[in-house]
N, C-alpha and C positions, 0 to 999 in steps of 0.2 A: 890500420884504420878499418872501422866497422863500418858499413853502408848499408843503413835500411832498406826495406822494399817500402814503394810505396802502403801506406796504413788504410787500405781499402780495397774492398771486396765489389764485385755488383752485387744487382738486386737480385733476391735467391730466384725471382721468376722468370730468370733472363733466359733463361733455357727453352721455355717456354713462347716467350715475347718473340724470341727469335725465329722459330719455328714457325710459329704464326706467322709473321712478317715477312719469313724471306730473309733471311738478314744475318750474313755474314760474323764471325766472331774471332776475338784476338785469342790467342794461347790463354790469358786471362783469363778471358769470361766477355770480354767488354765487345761492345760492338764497334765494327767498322764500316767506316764510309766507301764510296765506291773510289775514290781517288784520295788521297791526302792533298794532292797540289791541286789539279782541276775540279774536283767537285767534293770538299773537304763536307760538305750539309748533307750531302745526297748518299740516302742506301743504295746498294744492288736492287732494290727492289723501286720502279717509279710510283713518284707521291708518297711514299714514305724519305723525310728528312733526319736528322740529329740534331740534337743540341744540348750541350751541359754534359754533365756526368755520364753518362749512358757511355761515353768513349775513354772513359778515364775518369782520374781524378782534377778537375780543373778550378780555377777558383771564380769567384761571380763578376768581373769585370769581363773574363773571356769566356764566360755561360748568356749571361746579357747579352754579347756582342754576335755568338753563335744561332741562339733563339731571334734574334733581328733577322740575322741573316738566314736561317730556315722557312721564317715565316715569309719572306721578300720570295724565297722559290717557291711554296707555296703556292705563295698568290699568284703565280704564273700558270699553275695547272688550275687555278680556283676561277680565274677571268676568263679563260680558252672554252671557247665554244668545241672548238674540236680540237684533239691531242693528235699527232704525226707520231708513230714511232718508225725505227729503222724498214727497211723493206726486206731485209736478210732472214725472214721467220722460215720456220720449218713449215713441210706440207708433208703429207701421210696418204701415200696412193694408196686407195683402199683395198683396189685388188690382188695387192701384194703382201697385205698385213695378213699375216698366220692366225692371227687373234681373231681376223672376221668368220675365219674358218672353224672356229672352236679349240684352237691348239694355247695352250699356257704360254705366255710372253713376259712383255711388260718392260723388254731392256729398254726401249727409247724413254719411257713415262722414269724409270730409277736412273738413266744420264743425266734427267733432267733438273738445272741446279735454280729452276725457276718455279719447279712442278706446274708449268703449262703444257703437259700433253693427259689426256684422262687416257685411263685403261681401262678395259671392262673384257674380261673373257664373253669372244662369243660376236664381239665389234669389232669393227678398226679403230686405233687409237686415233684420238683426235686434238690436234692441236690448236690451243688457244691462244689466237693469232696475238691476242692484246697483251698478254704475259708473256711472250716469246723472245727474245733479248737476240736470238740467232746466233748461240755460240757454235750451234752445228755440233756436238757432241753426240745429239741422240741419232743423227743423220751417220755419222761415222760408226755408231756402236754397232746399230740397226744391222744383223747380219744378213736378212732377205731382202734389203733395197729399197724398204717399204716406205723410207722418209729419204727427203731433199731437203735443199736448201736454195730459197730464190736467190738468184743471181751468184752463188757458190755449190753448182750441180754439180753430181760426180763427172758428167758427159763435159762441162766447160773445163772442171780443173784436168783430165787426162787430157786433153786437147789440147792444153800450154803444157802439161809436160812430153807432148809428141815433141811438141814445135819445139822446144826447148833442147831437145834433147837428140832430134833429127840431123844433126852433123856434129860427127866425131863426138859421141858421147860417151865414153871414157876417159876423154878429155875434162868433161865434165864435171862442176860439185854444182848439185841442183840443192836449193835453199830454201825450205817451207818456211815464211815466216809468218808469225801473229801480226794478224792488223794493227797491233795496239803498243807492242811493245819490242820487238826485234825487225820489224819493218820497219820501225821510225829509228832504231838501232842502226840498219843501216842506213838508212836515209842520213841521220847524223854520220857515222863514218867516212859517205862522201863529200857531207856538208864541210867536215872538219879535215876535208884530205887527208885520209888516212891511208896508208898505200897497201892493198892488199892484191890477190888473185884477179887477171880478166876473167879467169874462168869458170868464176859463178855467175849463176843463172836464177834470178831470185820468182819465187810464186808466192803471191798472199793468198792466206785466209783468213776468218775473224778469228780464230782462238787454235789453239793446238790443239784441243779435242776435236776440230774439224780433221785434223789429218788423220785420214782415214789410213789402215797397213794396207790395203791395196794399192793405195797411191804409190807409198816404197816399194813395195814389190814390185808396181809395175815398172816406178822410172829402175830398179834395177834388170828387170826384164831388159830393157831397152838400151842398156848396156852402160849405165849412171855412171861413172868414176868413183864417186862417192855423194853422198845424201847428209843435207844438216835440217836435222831436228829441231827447232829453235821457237820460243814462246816466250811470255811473261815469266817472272818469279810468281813462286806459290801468292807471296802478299800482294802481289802485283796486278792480279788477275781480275779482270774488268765484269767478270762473269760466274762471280762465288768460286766456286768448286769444279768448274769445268778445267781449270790446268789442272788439276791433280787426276783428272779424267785421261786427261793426255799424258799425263807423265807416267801411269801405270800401263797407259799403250805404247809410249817410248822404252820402259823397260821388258815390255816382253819382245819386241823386236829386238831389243840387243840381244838377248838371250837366244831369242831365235836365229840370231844370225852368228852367234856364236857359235851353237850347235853345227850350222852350214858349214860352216869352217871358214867364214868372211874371213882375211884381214882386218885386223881390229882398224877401226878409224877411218873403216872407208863409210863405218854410218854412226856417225855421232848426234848426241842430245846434249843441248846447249841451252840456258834458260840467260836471256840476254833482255836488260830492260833499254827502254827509251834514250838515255841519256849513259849507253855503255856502246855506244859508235867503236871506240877503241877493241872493247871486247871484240866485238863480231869482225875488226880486222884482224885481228890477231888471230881468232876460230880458225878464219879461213885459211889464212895463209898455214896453217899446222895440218889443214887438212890436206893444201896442198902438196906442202914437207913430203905428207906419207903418200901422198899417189906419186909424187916423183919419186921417190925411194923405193917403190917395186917396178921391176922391168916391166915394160910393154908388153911384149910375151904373155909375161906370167898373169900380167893381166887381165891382159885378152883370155888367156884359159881358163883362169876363174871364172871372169865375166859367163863364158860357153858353160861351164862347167855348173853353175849355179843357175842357170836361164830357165831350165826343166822344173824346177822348184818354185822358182820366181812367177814364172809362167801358169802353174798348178795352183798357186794358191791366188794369184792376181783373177782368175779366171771368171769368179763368182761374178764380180762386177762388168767384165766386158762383156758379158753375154746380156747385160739389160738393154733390149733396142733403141734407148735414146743414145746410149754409150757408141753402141757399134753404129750409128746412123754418123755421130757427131765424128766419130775416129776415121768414118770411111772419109768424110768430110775435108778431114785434115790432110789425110793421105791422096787425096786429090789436089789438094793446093800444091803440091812439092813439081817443082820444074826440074828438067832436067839440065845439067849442065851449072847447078848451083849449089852441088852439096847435099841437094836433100832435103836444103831447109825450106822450112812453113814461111 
């Protein structure tokens, strides 16, 4: 049996359209929405919607129904005297941006899957609060520190991975997950009792491109067991092009820590959606598998033996004074007679 492809093409300026707009594209050509299930009308991009063809080939009773239902969102940014967006935007300390100083840059403004930060040799890059979606991507790339992320600073997320990680932490699997897609992964897992590991330890952030390799380095400084990498699927991704941001930073850490001479599996990258609860039980428990499967010992030597390295390259970031103010911070919480922990 022969099976056509569909008999259509988009429009030859869709290359363009997209580009302009911000706006996401299938292997086709065609454009896609920011969600299929929750927001099937709505681009990546806010106030721009879909409808009809633009997403495929559909026929005019579900073109009608889609143009109803675009216009209806619409009209919700068109009555609104004033727009809310998220409060997670980047911010750009000026005194740290290289750019202000006259040196070539520009990596935060090319993470950027929004193009809301401007760059100009000569200033500091500046973020366009209105355009900012807060994947935190350009905050992670950023190798001088020079961008944050409100309410997702490098000084709060090392702070839950002290605390986290402050008793018996080769015991430990600490768990990055994406707000949007392996956080609710697990959150289904428990919902669906699924039985996996007590002994992960879960952190969010909005997108995997927030996980910055200092974070890994440091919870392996700190003597991690093992570390899960975990985000959206490529199609999945709430914020264009920022998982594929993250997933070229998840493969050079494998690499790099192949080199080290890690145990495979004690840092894995796992792309787990919403409604894969099961997945992310099964992840763990495999990761577990393999940290019971090397002796304690050998562990702990590794752990020592790798900490010089971990240490060296985690270093960049503890040394920015909100870091060390917020870590000395933590390390004052710890009572004695409890372990250690925060």
């Amino acid at each position: 049996m022969v099976m056509l492809n569909q008999a259509a093409v988009p429009q030859p300026d869709v290359d363009t359209v997209s580009s302009v707009l911000n706006i996401s594209q299938s292997p086709g050509g065609w454009f896609m929405e920011y969600h299929p299930k929750l927001r099937p009308m709505d681009s990546p991009t806010d106030g721009v919607f879909l409808a009809g063809a633009c997403q495929g080939v559909k026929d005019i009773p579900a073109s009608v129904a889609q143009g109803s239902a675009s216009a209806a969102r619409a009209g919700r940014v068109l009555h609104a005297e004033e727009w809310e967006i998220e409060p997670t935007v980047a911010y750009v300390w000026e005194d740290r941006c290289i750019s202000a100083k006259g040196k070539k840059c520009g990596i935060c403004a090319r993470a950027c899957p929004y193009n809301a930060i401007e760059y100009e040799r000569g200033k500091a890059a500046r973020v366009i609060t209105a355009k900012c979606h807060g994947c935190g991507g350009c905050v992670a790339e950023c190798p001088h520190n020079a961008v944050t992320q409100l309410h997702f600073t490098d000084a709060q997320i090392l702070a839950q991975i002290h605390a986290l990680l402050a008793d018996g932490p080769e015991e430990k699997i600490l768990a990055f997950r994406c707000n949007w897609c392996s956080y609710p992964g697990a959150d289904m897992a428990g919902t669906s009792h699924f039985e996996y590991t007590s002994n992960e330890r879960g952190l969010r952030v909005m997108c995997s491109a927030r996980m910055d390799t200092d974070f890994i380095y440091e919870a392996f400084r700190l003597g991690a067991g093992a570390v899960l990498y975990s985000g959206c699927h490529e199609q999945d991704c709430h914020y264009i092009t920022a998982q594929r941001l993250g997933a070229k930073r998840a493969d050079r850490l494998l690499r790099t820590f192949e080199k080290m001479g890690m145990t495979p599996g004690r840092f894995r990258v796992e792309w787990i959606s919403a409604a894969q609860g099961d997945k992310y039980a099964r992840v763990l428990n495999e990761m577990q598998v393999t940290l019971d499967s090397i002796p304690k010992k050998q562990l702990l030597e590794e752990i020592e033996d790798l900490r010089p390295q971990m240490e060296k390259r985690a270093r960049r970031m503890r040394q920015v004074p909100q870091v060390e103010e917020a870590l000395a911070y933590a390390d004052s919480l710890k009572v004695a007679g409890t372990g250690g922990e925060v």
